[in-house]
N, C-alpha and C positions, 0 to 999 in steps of 0.2 A: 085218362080222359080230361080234356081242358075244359071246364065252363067258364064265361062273366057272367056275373048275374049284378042287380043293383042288393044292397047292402048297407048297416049301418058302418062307419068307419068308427065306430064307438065298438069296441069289442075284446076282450081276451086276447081270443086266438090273435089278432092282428097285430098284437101289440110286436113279435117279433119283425114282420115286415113293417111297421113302420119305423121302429127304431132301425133298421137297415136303411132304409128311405133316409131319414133323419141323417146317420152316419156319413153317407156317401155326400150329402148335398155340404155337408161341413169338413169334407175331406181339404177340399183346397181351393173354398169360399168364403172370406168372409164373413162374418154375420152379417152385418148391414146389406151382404148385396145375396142372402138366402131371403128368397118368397116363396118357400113351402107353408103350408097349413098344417097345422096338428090335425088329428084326431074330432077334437070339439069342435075346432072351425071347418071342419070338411062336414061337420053333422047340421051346418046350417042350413037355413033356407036359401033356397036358389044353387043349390050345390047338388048334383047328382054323382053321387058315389060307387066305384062298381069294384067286384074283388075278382080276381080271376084265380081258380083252383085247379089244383092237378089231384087228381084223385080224392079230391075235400080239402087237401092241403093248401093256403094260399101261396100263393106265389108271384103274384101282382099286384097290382091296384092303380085307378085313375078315377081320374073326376072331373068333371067341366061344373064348371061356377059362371051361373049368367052373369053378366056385367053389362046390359044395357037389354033392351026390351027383344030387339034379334042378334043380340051378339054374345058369345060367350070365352071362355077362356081352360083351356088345358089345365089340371093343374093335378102335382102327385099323383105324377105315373111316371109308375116305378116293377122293375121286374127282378126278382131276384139274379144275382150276378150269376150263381155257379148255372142258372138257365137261360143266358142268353146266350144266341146264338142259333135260335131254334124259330125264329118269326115269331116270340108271343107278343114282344113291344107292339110289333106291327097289327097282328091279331088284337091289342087294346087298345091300342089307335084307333084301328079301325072300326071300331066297338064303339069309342068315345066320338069319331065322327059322325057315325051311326044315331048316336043317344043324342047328339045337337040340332041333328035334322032334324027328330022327331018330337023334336021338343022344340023347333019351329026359328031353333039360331040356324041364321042362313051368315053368318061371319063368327069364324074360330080361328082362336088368336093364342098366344102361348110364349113365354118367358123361359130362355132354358138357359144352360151358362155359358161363356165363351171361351172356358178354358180347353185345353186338346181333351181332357177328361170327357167331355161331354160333346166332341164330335161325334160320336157312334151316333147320339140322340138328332143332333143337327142335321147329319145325313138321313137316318131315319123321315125324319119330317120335310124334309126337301123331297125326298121320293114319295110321299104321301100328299105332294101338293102346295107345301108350304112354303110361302116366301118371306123374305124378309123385310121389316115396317120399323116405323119410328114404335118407340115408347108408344103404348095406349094405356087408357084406365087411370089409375092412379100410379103408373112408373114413371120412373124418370131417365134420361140415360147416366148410364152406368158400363166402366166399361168391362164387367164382369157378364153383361147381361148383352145374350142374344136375343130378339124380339121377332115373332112370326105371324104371318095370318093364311088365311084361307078362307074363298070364299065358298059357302054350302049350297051358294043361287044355284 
């Protein structure tokens, strides 16, 4: 059985998916152009946190982090590899666009990478709605970085 539920991302158990998280975003990214959040900065304010589990087990996780009074932003989400392939990204996606509306962001926006590694995610979010936009927030361009929105009106 798969749940999301919201979550501290301060935890134990998550420590192994997030060190996966962590892994994959430094596989074949520089640092300077990684914008994941730890652990601590996902347990801030204005950051909604969710885990998704298989049987108690995690197995996912995302977050949107407001960044403007109706706008918000994607951020770590992440599915373990050996279970993709099975719709959970989409299932947390769709969880996370879900959790923006009702927390009243009507524009979701999200930072993913540009290299072929991270087309799986790029197509994902293309069929969820998402197109492509300058830098927002505090980015810059970069040409490691793909930049997305969507609107929630």
């Amino acid at each position: 059985m798969i749940t999301i539920a919201a979550e501290s991302p301060v935890q134990a158990v998550l420590s192994d998916l997030m060190a996966r998280h962590a892994e994959a975003m430094h596989a074949d990214t520089p640092p300077e152009s990684i914008h994941m959040l730890d652990a601590a900065d996902l347990a801030a304010p204005g950051i909604f946190f969710y885990v998704m589990r298989e049987d108690g087990r995690p197995v996912g996780m995302g977050a949107v982090k407001r960044i403007g009074p109706a706008e918000g932003e994607i951020k770590s989400m992440h599915v373990l590899s050996e279970l993709r392939g099975r719709g959970l990204a989409r299932r947390m996606l769709d969880h996370l666009v879900s959790a923006a509306k009702a927390e009243g962001i009507t524009r979701l926006s999200l930072e993913t990478g540009s290299q072929q590694g991270f087309a799986p995610a790029r197509r994902l979010y293309q069929t969820a709605g998402f197109v492509p936009c300058p830098p927002f927030a505090d980015y810059r361009d970069d040409p490691m970085s793909v930049y997305m929105t969507r609107s929630l009106a």
